[in-house]
C-alpha positions in Angstrom: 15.2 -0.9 -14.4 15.1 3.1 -13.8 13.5 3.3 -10.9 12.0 6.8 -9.1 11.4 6.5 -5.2 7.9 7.8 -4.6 8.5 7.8 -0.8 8.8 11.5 -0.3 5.9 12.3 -2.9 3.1 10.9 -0.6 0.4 13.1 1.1 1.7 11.9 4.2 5.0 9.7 5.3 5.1 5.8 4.7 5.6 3.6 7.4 4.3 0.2 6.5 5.1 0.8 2.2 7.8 1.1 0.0 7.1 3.0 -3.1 8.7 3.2 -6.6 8.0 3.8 -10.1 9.8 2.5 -13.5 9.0 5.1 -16.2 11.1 2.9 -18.5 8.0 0.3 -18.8 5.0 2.5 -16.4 4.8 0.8 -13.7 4.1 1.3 -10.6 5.3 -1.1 -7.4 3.6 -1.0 -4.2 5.8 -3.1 -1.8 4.3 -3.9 1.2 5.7 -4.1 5.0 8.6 -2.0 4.2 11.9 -2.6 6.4 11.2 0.5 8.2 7.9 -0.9 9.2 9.5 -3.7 11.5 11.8 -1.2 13.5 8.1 -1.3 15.8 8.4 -4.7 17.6 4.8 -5.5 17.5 4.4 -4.9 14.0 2.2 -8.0 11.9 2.8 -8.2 8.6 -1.0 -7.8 8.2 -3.5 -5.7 6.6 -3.7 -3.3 9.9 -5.5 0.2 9.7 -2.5 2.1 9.0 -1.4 -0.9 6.0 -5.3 -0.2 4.6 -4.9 3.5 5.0 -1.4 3.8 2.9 -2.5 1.2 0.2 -5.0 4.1 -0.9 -2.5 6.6 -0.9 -0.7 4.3 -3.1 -3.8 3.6 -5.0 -4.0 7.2 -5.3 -0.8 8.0 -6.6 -0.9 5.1 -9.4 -4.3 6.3 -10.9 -2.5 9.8 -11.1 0.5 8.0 -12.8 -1.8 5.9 -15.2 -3.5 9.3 -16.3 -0.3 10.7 -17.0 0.6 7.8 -19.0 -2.5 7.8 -21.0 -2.7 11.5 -21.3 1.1 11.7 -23.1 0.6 8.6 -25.1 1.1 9.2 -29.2 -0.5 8.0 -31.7 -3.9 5.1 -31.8 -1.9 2.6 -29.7 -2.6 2.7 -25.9 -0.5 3.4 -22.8 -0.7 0.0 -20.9 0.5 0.9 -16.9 1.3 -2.1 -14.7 0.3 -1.8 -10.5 2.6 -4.6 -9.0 1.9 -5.8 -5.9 4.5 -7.1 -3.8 6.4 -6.9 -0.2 9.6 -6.3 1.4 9.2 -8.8 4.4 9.1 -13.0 4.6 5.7 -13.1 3.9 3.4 -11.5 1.4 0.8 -10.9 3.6 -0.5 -12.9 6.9 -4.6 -11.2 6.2 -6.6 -9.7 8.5 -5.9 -7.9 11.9 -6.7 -10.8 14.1 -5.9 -8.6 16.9 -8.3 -6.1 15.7 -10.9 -8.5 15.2 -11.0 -10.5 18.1 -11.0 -6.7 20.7 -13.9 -5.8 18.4 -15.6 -9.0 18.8 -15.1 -9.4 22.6 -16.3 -5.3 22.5 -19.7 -6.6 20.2 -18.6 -4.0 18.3 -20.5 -4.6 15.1 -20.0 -1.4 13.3 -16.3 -1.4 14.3 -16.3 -5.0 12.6 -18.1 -3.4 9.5 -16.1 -0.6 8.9 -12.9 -2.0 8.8 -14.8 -5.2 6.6 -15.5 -2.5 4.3 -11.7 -0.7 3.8 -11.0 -4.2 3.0 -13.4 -4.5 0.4 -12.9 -1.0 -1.5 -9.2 -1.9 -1.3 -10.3 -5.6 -3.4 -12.7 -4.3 -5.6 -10.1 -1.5 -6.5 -7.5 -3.4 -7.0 -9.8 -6.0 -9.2 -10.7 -2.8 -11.2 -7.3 -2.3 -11.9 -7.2 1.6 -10.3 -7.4 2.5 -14.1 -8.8 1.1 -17.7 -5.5 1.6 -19.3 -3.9 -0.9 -16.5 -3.0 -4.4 -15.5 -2.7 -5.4 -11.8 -0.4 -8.2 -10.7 0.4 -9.7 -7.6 4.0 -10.5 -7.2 4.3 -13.3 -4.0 7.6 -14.1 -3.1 6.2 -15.5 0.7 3.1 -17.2 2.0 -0.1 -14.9 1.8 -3.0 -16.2 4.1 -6.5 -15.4 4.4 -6.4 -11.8 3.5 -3.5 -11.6 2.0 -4.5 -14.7 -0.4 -7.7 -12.7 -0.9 -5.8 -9.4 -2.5 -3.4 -11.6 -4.6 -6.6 -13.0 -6.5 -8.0 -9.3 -7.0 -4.7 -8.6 -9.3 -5.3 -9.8 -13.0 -1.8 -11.7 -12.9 0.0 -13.6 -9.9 3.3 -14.5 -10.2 4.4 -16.4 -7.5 7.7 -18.3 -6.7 7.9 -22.1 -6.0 8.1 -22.9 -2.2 5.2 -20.1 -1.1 2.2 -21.4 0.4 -1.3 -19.8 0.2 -4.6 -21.0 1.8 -7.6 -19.6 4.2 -6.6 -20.6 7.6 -10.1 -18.4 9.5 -11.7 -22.1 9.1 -9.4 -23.2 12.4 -11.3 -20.3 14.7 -14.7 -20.4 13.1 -14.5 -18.2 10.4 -14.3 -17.8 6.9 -12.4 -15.1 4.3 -15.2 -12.4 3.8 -13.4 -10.0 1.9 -13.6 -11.2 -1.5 -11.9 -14.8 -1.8 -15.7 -16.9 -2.6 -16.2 -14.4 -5.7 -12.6 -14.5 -7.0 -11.8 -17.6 -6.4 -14.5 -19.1 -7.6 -14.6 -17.5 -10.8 -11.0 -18.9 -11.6 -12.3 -22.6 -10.4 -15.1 -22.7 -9.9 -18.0 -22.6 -6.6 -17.4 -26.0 -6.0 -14.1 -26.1 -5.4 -13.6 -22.6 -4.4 -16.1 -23.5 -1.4 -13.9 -26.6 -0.6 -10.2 -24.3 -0.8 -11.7 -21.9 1.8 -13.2 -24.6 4.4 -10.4 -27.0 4.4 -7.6 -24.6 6.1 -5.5 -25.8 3.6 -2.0 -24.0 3.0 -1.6 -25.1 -0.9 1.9 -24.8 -2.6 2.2 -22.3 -5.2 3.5 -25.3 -7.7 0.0 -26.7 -6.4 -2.1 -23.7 -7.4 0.0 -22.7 -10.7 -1.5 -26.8 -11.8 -4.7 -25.5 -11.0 -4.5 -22.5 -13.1 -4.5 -19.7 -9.7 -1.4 -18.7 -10.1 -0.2 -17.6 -13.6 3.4 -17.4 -13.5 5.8 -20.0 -11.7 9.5 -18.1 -11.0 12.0 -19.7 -9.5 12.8 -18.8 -5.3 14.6 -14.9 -6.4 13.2 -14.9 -9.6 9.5 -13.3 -8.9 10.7 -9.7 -9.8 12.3 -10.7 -13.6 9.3 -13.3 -13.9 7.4 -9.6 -13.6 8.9 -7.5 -15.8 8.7 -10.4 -18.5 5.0 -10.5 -17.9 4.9 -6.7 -18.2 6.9 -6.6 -21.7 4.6 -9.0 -23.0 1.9 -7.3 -22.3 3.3 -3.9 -23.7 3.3 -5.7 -27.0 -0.2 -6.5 -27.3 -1.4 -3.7 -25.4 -4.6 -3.3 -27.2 -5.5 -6.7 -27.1 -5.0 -7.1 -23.2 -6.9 -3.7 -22.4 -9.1 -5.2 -24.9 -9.9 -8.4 -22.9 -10.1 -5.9 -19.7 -13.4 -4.2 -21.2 -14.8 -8.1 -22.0 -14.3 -9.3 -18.6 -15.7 -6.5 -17.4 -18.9 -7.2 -18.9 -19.0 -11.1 -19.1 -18.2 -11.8 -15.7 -17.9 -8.7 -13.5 -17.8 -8.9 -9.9 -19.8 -5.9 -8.4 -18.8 -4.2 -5.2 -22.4 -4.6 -3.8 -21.5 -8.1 -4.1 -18.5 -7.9 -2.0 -20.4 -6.1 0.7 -23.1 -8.3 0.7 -20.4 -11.2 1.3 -18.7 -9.2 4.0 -21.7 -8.5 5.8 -22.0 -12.2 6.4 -18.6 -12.2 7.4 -19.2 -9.6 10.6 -22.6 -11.7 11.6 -20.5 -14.4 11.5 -17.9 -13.0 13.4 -20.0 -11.9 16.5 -21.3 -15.5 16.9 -17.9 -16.5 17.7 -17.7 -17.8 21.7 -14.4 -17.8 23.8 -12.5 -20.9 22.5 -12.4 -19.4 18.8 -11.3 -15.7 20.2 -8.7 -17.9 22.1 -7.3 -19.6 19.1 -7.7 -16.2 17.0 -5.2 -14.2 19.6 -2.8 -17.6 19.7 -2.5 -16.6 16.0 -1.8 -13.3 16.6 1.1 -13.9 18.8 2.5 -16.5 15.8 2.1 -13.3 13.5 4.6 -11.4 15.5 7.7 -14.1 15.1 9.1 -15.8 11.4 7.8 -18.1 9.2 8.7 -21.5 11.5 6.8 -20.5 14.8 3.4 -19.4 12.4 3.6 -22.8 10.3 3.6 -24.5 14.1 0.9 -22.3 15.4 -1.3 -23.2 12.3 -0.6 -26.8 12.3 -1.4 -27.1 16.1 -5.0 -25.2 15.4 -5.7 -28.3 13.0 
């Protein structure tokens, strides 16, 4: 893979991403909670402000790189860019900034609430637009991804995740549910029915679970996520046309609108505020779980059931 480090190139210096481009096939990899992130003791590999904040500058940078791609493409034949999704730590991504959350809640801080609700939604609906027409988003989850993090792996058009990750919406346990997208993605890949039940139940599914229900696309092996990608990116540079093709139909069969996600999210911040002491409680016990490896958060969760 010839790979260019974008590090340098950004408007300012990444702390929480690691950056990288692959003119070979155009894509662009955005992996999250980079090593250097974890040199600061109390970072959570969650989607904190500065996480949201350097996720658009990536976003940024890969719509640049798509029209450049488009721009020098020959001929009637399209330039299909990929936007991978992935991350350096343990986990793909824990969610939302319970810490955040619950010092906005106890602050009744509904605006704070909303505007953060809402960088989370621009980020979905972004990524769910794929940055660019000429592109194809996938999610490449090679830990577990929770709440949140479950949330922006549905918003890519692909996931390829390898066996032994789990994925579920754990905000169920303090009262909550995942406002930032999961009811209209999920449910448009299974259905209202059971998308309803997969976000109440505080379930953490396998990924060989959700591949059998048709969530995840692309089983790889435990090491394997990165080739499974690049396989799903060759064969999609074969039938280019056809994939952007299906793009443009989705798009107008079964689009989901950003006023939609904000409507969603605005529930999710009422919702919040109504949230009494015992919920905060649980919701900071999670926090502290955040901060240590995979074994102390799958206790944490297990005693909030």
């Amino acid at each position: 893979m010839n790979v260019e480090f974008l590090h340098g190139n950004t408007a300012t210096d990444l702390a929480t991403l690691r950056i990288t481009h692959d003119p070979s096939n155009a894509s662009h990899w955005c992996h999250m909670h980079a090593r250097q992130a974890f040199s600061d003791a109390s970072y959570r590999p969650c989607f904190s402000p500065r996480l949201l904040r350097e996720l658009r500058l990536f976003a940024r940078e890969a719509i640049e790189g798509c029209q450049a791609a488009s721009a020098a493409a020959e001929g009637p034949a399209p330039a299909l860019s990929h936007i991978v999704i992935g991350s350096d730590a343990h986990v793909f991504n824990l969610g939302g900034d319970l810490e955040l959350f619950a010092g906005l809640i106890r602050q009744r801080d509904r605006e704070g609430l909303l505007r953060y609700a809402t960088e989370c939604v621009d980020s979905i609906h972004l990524l769910h637009t794929r940055l660019h027409p000429d592109a194809h988003t996938v999610a490449l989850v090679q830990g577990d991804a929770l709440g949140g993090g479950f949330e922006l792996a549905l918003a890519c058009q692909t996931i390829v995740a390898e066996r032994g990750v789990q994925m579920g919406f754990p905000e169920v346990l303090f009262g909550l549910f995942p406002g930032m997208g999961a009811y209209s993605l999920l449910s448009r890949r299974v259905g209202p029915k059971r998308a309803e039940q997969m976000m109440l139940d505080g379930v953490m599914y396998s990924s060989e679970a959700l591949h059998d229900m048709g969530i995840v696309d692309v089983l790889a092996e435990p090491g394997e996520g990165v080739r499974a990608v690049n396989e799903v990116i060759r064969q999609n540079r074969r039938i280019a046309a056809a994939r952007l093709a299906l793009h443009r139909v989705r798009d107008v069969i079964d689009p989901i609108p950003h006023a939609e996600l904000m409507d969603t999210t605005r529930i999710w911040v009422d919702t919040a505020l109504q949230l009494g002491d015992r919920q905060l409680r649980m919701m900071e016990r999670l926090v502290h779980a955040q901060l240590q490896r995979p074994a102390a958060l799958d206790a944490a969760v297990a005693k909030a059931r």
